[in-house]
ChimeraX commands (.cxc) that place a marker at each C-alpha (Angstrom):
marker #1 position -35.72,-3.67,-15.42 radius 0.5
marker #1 position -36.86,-0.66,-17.85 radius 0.5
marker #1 position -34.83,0.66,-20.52 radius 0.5
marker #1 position -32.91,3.25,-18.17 radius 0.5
marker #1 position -31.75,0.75,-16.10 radius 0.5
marker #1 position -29.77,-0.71,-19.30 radius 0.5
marker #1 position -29.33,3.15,-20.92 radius 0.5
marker #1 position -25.20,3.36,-20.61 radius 0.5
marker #1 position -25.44,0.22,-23.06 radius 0.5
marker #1 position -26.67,2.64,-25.57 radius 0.5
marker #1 position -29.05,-0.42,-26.74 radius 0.5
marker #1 position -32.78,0.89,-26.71 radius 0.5
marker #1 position -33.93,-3.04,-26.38 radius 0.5
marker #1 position -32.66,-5.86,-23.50 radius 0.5
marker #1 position -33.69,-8.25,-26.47 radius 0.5
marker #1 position -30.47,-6.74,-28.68 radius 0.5
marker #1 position -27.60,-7.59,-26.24 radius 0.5
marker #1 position -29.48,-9.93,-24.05 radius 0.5
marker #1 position -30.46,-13.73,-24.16 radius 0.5
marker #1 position -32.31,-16.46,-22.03 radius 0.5
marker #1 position -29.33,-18.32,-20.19 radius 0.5
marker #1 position -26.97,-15.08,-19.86 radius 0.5
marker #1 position -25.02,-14.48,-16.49 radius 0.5
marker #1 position -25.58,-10.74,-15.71 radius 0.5
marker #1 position -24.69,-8.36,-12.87 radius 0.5
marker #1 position -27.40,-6.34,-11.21 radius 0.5
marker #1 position -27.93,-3.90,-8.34 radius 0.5
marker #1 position -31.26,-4.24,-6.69 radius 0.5
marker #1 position -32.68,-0.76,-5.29 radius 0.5
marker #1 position -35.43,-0.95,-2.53 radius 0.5
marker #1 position -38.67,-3.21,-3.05 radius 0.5
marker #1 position -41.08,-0.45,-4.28 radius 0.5
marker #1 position -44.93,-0.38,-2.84 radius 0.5
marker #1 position -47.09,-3.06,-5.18 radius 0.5
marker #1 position -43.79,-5.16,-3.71 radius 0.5
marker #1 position -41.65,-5.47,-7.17 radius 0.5
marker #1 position -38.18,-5.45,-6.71 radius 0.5
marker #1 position -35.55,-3.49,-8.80 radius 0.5
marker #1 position -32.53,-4.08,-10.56 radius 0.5
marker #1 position -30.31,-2.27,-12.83 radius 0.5
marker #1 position -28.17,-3.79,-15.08 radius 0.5
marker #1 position -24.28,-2.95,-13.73 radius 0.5
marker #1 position -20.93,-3.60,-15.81 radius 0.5
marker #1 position -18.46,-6.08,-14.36 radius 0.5
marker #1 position -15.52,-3.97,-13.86 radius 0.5
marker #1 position -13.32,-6.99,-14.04 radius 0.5
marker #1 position -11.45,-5.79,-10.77 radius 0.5
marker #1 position -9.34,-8.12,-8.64 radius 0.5
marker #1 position -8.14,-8.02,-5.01 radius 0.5
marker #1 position -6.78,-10.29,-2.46 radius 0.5
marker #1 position -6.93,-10.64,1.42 radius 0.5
marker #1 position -4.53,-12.71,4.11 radius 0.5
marker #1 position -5.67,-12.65,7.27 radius 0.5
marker #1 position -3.07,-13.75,10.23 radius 0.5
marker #1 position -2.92,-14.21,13.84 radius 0.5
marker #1 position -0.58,-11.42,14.84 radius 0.5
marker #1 position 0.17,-14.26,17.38 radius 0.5
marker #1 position 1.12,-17.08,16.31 radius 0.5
marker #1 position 1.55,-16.44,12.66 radius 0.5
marker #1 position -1.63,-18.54,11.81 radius 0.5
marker #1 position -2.99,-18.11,8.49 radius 0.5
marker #1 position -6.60,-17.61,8.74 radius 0.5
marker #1 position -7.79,-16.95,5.74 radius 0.5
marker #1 position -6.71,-16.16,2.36 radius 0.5
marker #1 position -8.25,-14.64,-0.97 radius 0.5
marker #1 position -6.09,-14.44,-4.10 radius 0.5
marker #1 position -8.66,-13.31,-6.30 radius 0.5
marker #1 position -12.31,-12.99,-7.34 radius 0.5
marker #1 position -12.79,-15.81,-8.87 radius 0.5
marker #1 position -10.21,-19.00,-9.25 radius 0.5
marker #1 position -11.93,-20.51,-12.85 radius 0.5
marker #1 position -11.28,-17.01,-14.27 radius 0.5
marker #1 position -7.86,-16.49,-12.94 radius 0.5
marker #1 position -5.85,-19.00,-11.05 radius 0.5
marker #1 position -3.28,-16.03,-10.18 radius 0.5
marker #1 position -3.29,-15.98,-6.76 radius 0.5
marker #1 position -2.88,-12.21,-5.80 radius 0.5
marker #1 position -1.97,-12.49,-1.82 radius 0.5
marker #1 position 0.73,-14.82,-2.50 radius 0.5
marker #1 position 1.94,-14.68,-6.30 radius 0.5
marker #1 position 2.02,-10.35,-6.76 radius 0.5
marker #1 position 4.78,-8.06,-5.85 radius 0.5
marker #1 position 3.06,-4.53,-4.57 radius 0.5
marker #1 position 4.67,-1.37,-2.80 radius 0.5
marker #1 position 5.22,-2.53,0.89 radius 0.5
marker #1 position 3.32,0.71,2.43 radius 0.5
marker #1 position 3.09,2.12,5.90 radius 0.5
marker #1 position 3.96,-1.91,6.57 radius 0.5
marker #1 position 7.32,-0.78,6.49 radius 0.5
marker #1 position 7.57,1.82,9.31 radius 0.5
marker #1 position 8.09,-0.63,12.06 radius 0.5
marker #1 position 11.62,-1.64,10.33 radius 0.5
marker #1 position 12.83,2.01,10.44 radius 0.5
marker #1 position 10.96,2.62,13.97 radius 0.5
marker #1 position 12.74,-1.10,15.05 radius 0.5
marker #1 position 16.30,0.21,13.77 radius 0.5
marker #1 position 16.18,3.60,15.41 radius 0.5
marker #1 position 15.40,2.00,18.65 radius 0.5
marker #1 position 18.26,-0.20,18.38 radius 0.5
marker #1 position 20.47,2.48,17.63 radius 0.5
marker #1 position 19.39,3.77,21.11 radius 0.5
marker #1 position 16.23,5.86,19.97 radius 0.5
marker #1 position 13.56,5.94,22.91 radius 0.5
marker #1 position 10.29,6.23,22.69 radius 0.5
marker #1 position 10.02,9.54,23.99 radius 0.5
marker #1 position 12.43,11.40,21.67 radius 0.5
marker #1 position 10.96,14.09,19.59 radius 0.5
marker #1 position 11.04,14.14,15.77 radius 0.5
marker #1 position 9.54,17.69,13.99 radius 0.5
marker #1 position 6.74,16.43,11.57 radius 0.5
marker #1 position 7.93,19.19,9.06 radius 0.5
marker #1 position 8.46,20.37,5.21 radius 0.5
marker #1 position 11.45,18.37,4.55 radius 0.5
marker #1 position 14.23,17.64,1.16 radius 0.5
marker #1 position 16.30,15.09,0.77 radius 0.5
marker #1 position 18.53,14.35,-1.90 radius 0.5
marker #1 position 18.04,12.06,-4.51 radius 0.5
marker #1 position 19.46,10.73,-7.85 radius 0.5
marker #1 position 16.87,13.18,-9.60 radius 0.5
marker #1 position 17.65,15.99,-7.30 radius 0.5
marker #1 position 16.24,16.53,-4.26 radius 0.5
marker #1 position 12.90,15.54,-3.23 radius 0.5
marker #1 position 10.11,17.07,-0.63 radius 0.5
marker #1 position 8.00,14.23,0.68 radius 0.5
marker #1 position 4.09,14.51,2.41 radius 0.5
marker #1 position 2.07,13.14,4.96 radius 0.5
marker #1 position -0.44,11.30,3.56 radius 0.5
marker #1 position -3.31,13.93,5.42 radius 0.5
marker #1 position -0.72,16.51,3.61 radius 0.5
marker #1 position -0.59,18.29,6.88 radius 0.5
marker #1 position 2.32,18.59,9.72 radius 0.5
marker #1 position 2.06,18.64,13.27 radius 0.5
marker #1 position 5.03,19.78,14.39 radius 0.5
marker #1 position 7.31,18.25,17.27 radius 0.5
marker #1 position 5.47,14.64,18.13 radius 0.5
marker #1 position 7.07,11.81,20.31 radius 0.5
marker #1 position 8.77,8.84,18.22 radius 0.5
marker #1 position 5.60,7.03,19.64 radius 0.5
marker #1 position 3.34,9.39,18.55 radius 0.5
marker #1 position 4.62,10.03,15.05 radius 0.5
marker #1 position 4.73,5.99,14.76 radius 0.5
marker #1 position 1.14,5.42,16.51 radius 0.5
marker #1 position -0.38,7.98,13.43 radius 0.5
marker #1 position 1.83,6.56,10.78 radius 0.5
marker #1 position 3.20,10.27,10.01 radius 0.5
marker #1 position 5.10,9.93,6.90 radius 0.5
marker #1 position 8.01,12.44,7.25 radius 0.5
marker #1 position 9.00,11.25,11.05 radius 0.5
marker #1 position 9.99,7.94,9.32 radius 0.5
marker #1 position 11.76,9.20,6.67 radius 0.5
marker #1 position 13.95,11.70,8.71 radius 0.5
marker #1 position 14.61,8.59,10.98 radius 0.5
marker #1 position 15.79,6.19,8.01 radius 0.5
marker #1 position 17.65,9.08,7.21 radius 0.5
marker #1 position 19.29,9.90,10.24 radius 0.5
marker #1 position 19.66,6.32,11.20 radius 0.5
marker #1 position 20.96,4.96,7.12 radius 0.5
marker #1 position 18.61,3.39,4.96 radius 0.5
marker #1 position 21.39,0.73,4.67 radius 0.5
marker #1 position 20.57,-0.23,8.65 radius 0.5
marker #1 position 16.92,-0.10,7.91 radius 0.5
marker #1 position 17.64,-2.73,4.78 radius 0.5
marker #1 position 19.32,-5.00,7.41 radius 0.5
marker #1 position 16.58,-4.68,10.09 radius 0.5
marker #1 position 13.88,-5.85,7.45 radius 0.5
marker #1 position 16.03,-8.71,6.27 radius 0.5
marker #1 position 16.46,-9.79,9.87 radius 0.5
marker #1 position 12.50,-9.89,9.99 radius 0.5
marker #1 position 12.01,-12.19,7.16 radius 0.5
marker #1 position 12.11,-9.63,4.42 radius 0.5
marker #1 position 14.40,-11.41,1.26 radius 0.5
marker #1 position 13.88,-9.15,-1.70 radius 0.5
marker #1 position 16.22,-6.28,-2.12 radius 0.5
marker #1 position 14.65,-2.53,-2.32 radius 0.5
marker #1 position 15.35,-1.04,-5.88 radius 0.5
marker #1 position 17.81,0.90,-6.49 radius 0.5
marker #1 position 20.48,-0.40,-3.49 radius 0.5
marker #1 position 23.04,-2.86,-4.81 radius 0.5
marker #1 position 23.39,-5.95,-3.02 radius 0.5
marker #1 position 27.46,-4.87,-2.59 radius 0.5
marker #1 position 28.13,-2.35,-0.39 radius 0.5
marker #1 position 31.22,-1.02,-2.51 radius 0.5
marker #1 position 28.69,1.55,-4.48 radius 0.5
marker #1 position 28.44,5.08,-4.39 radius 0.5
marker #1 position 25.05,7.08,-4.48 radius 0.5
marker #1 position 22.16,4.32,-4.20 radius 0.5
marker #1 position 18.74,4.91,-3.25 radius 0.5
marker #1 position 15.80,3.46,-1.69 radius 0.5
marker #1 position 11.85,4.12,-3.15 radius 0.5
marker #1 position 9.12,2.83,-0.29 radius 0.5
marker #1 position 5.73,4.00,-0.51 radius 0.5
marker #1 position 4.54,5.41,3.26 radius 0.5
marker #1 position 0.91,4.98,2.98 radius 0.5
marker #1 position 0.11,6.76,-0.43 radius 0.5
marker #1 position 2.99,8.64,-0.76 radius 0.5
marker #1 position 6.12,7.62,-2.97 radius 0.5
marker #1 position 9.15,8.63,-0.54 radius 0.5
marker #1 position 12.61,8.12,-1.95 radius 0.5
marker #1 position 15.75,8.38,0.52 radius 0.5
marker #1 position 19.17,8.41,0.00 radius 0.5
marker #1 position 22.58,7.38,1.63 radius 0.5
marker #1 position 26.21,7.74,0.29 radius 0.5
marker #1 position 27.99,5.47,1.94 radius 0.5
marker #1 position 31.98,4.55,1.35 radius 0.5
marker #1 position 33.84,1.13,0.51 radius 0.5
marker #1 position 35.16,0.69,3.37 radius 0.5
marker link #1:1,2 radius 0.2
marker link #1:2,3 radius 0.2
marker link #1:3,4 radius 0.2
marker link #1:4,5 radius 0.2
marker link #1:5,6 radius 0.2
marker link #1:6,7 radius 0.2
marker link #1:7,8 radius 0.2
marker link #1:8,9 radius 0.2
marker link #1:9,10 radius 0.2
marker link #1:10,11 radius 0.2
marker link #1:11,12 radius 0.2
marker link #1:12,13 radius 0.2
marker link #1:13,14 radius 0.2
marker link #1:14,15 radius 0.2
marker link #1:15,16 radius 0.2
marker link #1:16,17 radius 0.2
marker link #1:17,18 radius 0.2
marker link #1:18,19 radius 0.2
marker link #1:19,20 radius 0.2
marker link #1:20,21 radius 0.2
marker link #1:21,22 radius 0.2
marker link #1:22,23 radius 0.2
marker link #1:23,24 radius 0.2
marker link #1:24,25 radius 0.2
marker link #1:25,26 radius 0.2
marker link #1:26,27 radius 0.2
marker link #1:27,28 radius 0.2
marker link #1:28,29 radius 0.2
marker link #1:29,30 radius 0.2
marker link #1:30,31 radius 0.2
marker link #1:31,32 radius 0.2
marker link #1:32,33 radius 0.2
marker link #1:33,34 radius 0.2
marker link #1:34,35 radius 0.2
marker link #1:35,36 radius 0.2
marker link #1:36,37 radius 0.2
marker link #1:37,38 radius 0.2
marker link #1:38,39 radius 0.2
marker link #1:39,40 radius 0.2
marker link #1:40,41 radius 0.2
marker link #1:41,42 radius 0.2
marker link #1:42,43 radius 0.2
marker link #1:43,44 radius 0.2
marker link #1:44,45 radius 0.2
marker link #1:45,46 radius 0.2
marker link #1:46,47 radius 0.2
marker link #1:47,48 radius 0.2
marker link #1:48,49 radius 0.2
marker link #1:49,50 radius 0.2
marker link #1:50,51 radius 0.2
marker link #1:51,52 radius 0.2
marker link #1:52,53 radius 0.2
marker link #1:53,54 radius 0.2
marker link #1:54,55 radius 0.2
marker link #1:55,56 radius 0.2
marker link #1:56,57 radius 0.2
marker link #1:57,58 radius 0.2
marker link #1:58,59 radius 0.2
marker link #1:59,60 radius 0.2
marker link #1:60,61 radius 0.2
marker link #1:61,62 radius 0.2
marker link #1:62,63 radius 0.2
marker link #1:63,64 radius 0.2
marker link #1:64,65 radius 0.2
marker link #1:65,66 radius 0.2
marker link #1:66,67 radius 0.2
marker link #1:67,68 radius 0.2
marker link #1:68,69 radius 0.2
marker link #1:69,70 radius 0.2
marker link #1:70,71 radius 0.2
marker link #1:71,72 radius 0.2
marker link #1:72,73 radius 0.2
marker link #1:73,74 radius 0.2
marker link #1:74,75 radius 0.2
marker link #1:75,76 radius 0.2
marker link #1:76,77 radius 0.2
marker link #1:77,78 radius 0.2
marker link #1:78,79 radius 0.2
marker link #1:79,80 radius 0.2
marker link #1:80,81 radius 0.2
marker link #1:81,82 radius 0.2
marker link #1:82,83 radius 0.2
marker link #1:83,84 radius 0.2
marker link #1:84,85 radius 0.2
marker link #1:85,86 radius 0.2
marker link #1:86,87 radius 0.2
marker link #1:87,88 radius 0.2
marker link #1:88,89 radius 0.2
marker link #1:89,90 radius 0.2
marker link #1:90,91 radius 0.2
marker link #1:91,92 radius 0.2
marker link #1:92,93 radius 0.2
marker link #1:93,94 radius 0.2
marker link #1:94,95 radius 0.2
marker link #1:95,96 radius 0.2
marker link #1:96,97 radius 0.2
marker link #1:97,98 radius 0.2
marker link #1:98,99 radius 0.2
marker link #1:99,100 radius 0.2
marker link #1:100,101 radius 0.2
marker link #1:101,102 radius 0.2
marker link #1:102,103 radius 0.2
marker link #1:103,104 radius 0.2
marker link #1:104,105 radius 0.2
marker link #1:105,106 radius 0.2
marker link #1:106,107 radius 0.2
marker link #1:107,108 radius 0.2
marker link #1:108,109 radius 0.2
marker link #1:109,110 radius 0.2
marker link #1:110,111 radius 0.2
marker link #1:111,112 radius 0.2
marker link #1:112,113 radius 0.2
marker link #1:113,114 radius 0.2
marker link #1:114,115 radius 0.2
marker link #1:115,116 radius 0.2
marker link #1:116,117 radius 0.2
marker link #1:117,118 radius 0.2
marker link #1:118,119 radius 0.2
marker link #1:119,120 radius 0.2
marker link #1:120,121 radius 0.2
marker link #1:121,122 radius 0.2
marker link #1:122,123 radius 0.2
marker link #1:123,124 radius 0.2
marker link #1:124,125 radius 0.2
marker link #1:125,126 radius 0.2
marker link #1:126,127 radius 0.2
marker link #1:127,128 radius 0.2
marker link #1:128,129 radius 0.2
marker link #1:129,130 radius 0.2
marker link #1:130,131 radius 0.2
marker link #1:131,132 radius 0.2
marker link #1:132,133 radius 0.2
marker link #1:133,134 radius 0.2
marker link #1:134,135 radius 0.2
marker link #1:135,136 radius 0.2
marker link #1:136,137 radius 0.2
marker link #1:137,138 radius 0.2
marker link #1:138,139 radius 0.2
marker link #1:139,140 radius 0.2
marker link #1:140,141 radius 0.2
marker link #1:141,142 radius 0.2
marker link #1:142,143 radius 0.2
marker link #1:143,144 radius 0.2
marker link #1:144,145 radius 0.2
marker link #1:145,146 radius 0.2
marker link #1:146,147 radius 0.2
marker link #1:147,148 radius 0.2
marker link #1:148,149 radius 0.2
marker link #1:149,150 radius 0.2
marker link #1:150,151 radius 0.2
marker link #1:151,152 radius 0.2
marker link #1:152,153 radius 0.2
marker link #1:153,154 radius 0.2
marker link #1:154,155 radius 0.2
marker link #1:155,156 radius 0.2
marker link #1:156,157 radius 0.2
marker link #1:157,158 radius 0.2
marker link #1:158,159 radius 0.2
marker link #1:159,160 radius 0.2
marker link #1:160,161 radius 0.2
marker link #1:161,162 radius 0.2
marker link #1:162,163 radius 0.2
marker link #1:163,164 radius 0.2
marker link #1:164,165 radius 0.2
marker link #1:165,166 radius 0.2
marker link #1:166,167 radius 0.2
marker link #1:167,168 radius 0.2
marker link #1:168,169 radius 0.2
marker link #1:169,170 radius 0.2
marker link #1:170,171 radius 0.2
marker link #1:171,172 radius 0.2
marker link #1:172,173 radius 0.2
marker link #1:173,174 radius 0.2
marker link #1:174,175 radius 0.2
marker link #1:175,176 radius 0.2
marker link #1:176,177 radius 0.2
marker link #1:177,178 radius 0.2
marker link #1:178,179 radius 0.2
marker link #1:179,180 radius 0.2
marker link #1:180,181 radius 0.2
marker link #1:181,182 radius 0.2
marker link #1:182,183 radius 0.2
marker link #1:183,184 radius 0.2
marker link #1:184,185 radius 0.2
marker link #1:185,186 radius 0.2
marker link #1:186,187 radius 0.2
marker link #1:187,188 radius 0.2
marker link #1:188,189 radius 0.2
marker link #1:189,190 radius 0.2
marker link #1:190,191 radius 0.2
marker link #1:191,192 radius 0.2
marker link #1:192,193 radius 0.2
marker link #1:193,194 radius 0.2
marker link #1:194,195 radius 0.2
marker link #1:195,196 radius 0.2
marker link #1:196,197 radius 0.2
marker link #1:197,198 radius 0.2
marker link #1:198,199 radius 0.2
marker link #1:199,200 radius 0.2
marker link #1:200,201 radius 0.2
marker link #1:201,202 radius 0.2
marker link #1:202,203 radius 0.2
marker link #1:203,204 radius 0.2
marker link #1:204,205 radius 0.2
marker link #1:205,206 radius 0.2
view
């Protein structure tokens, strides 16, 4: 390494922040002619992730990561965090619209849209932040269009939706719905791929 490989240190010497015995990240460029290869000193960001991989099938784990690096951080990330649910959460409102006698083939307009909210009213996007008009409910679901599922939790009631997910497993509740049903005015915030979408349902006590 040469001084420009360390220069965002803003040492001049390797000697000043460096020692014999000292764990350091690198990034080695291509082996240069004579054969030498070259590294430049890089910062560990200190970045985490996680991974679980499962058979769709039988529900066989088959691997899992909860972090970078378990001495550093015991946390385990793919089991322990809470994170927005995502596009992951399409097939509950695609699954309720179904059963509520939605086919396949049924057209949805992939449109500017509003809905109302407890901040006043709210105009969602598709994560490509384009539209595409009138698509198939298999369509809009197969390209994980953002405003087809959010008119169908609408149309359908993001209360059903709730229910569906539950049914599948799902066992914490969505903020901002009460758990009673004897409310007025609740909403429901799920991100749709990058997009924060927030719909709402009145519903009655009885």
């Amino acid at each position: 390494m040469a001084p420009a490989d360390w220069k965002w240190t803003q040492q001049t010497s390797a000697d000043s922040f460096l020692k014999v015995g000292d764990v350091v990240y690198v990034r080695l460029d291509g082996g240069s002619a004579d054969g030498i290869q070259h590294a430049a000193l890089e910062q560990d960001s200190g970045v985490q992730a996680s991974m679980m991989a499962v058979d769709n099938a039988s529900g066989e784990v088959l691997a899992m990561v909860g972090g970078r690096d378990f001495a550093l951080s015991q946390f385990n990330r793919a089991t322990q965090s809470e994170r927005e649910v995502g596009s992951s959460f399409k097939p509950y409102v695609y699954t309720t619209a179904v059963e509520a006698g939605a086919k396949p083939t049924d057209i949805v307009v992939d449109g500017p849209v509003s809905f109302y909210t407890p901040n006043g009213p709210y105009t969602p996007h598709n994560y490509e932040g384009d539209y595409k008009g009138a698509m198939t409910l298999l369509n809009a679901f197969a390209e994980s269009r953002n405003i087809p599922a959010l008119k169908l939790a609408d149309k359908y009631g993001i209360r059903k939706v709730i229910e569906t997910a539950h049914r599948f497993g799902v066992t914490s509740q969505p903020s901002g719905v009460p758990a009673d049903r004897d409310r007025r005015g609740g909403h429901f915030t799920v991100r749709t791929g990058a997009v924060v979408q927030r719909v709402s349902e009145r519903w009655d006590s009885d």
